[in-house]
C-alpha positions in Angstrom: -13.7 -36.2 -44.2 -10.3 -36.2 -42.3 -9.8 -32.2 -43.1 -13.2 -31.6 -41.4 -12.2 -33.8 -38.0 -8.8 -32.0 -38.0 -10.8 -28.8 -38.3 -13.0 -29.9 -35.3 -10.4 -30.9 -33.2 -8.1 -27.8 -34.1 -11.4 -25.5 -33.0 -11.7 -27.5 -29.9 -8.2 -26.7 -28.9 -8.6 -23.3 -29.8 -11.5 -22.9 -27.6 -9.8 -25.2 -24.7 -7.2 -22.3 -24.8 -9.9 -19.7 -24.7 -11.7 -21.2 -21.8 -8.3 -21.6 -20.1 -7.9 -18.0 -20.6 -11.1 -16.8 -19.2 -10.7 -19.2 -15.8 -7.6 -17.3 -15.1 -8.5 -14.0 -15.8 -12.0 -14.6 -13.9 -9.5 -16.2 -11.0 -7.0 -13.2 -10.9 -10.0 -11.0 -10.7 -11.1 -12.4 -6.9 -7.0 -11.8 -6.0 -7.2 -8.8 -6.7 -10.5 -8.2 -5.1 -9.1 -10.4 -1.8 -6.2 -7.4 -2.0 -8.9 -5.3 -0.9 -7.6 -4.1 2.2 -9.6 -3.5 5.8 -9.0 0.4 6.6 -10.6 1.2 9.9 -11.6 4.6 10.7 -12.9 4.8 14.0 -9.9 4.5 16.4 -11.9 2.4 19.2 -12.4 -0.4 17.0 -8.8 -0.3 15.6 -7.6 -0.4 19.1 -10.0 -2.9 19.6 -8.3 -5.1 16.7 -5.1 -4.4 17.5 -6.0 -6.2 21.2 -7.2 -8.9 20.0 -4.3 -9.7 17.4 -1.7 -8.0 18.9 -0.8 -6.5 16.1 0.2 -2.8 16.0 -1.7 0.0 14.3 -0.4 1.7 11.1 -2.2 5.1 11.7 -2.1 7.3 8.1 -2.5 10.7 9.2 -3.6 12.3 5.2 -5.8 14.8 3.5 -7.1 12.7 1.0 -8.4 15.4 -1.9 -6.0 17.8 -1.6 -2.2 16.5 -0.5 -0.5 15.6 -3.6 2.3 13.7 -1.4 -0.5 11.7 0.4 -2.3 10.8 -2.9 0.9 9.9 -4.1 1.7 8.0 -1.4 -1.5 5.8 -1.9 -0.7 5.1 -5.7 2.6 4.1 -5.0 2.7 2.0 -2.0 -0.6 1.6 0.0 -2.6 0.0 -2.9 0.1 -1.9 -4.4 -0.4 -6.3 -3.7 3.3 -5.7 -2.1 1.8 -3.2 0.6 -1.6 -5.1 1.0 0.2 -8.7 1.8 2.4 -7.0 4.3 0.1 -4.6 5.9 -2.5 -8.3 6.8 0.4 -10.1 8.4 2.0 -6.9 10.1 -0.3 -4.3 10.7 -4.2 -3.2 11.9 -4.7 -0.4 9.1 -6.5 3.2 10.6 -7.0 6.1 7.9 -7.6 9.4 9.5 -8.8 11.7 7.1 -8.5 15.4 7.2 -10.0 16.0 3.2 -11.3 19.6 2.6 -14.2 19.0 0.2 -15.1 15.3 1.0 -17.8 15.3 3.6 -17.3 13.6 7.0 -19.4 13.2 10.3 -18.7 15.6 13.0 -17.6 12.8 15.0 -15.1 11.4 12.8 -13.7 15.0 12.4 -13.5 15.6 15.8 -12.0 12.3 16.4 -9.5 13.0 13.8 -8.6 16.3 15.3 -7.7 15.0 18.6 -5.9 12.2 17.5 -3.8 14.8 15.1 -3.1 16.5 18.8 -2.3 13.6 20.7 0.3 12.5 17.9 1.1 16.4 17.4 0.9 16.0 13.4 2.1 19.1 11.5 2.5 17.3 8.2 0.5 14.9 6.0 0.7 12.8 4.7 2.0 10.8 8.6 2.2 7.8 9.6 2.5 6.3 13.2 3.3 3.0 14.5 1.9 2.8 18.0 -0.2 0.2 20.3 -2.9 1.6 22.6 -5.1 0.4 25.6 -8.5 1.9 26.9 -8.3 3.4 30.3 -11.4 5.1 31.8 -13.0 4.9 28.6 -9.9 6.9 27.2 -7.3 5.5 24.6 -3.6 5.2 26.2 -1.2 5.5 23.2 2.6 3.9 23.0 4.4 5.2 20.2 6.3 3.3 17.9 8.0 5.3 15.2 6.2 7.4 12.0 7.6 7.9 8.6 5.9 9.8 6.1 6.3 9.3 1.9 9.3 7.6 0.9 11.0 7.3 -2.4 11.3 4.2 -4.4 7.8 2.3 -4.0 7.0 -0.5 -2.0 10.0 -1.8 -1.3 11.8 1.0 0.1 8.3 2.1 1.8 8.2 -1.6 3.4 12.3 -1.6 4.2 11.5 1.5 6.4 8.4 0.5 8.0 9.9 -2.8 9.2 13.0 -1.1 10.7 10.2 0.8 12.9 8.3 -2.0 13.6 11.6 -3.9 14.9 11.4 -1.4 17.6 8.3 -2.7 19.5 
């Protein structure tokens, strides 16, 4: 009779543990859903944001589906956790796509095209720091500073992108 309560009390430990496991597995799944980051792609409502929280935009000038350095870029710093808490205390996020097979709305295209003018990018994958206001129904642009893919992850990504931002 004792051997059988051990046994039951040894299972119920065993499935405590397992229970355990599955709350914090179930947990870390909503962090990294809450990682998720807010990528605007229509530059009115990024300046918009960028008003109200007066918070510069981060604009990533890339061609999603075909620039090996931009989809590098992505995998090693935009959608790491180190990247995601920066970018919500620091940053209004704006992707301006320029892909060559991935469909897009002519006025997102033509959007992006201007904006590529107005910031005179030559080379993806870009990035530009800058602030804007709307006068006339037109976006004013102040530069900041832009980088581009740098070695060494996150941190050296970050390191650089603060020394910009320091600049405001």
């Amino acid at each position: 009779m004792k051997s059988k309560i051990h046994e039951v009390k040894k299972l119920n430990k065993i499935m405590s543990k397992k229970a355990i496991i599955l709350v914090a597995f179930v947990l870390s799944s909503f962090a990294v859903q809450a990682q998720e980051l807010k990528w605007e792609t229509d530059i009115n409502k990024a300046i918009s944001v960028s008003n109200k929280t007066k918070k510069p935009m981060l604009l990533f000038f890339t061609g999603s589906d075909w620039c090996g350095w931009c989809i590098r870029l992505q995998k090693e710093v935009l959608k790491t956790p180190e990247f995601a808490t920066w970018a919500k205390k620091n940053v209004v996020l704006v992707e301006l796509d320029y892909p060559r097979k991935t469909p897009q709305t002519d006025v997102i295209k033509a959007q992006n095209a201007g904006l590529q003018q107005t910031f005179g990018i030559q080379e993806f994958p870009t990035i530009y720091f800058a602030t804007a206001k709307v006068k006339g129904g037109k976006p004013s642009f102040t530069g900041i500073g832009s980088t581009g893919y740098v070695a060494g992850g996150p941190t050296a990504w970050l390191a650089e992108a603060n020394d910009i931002l320091k600049k405001k």
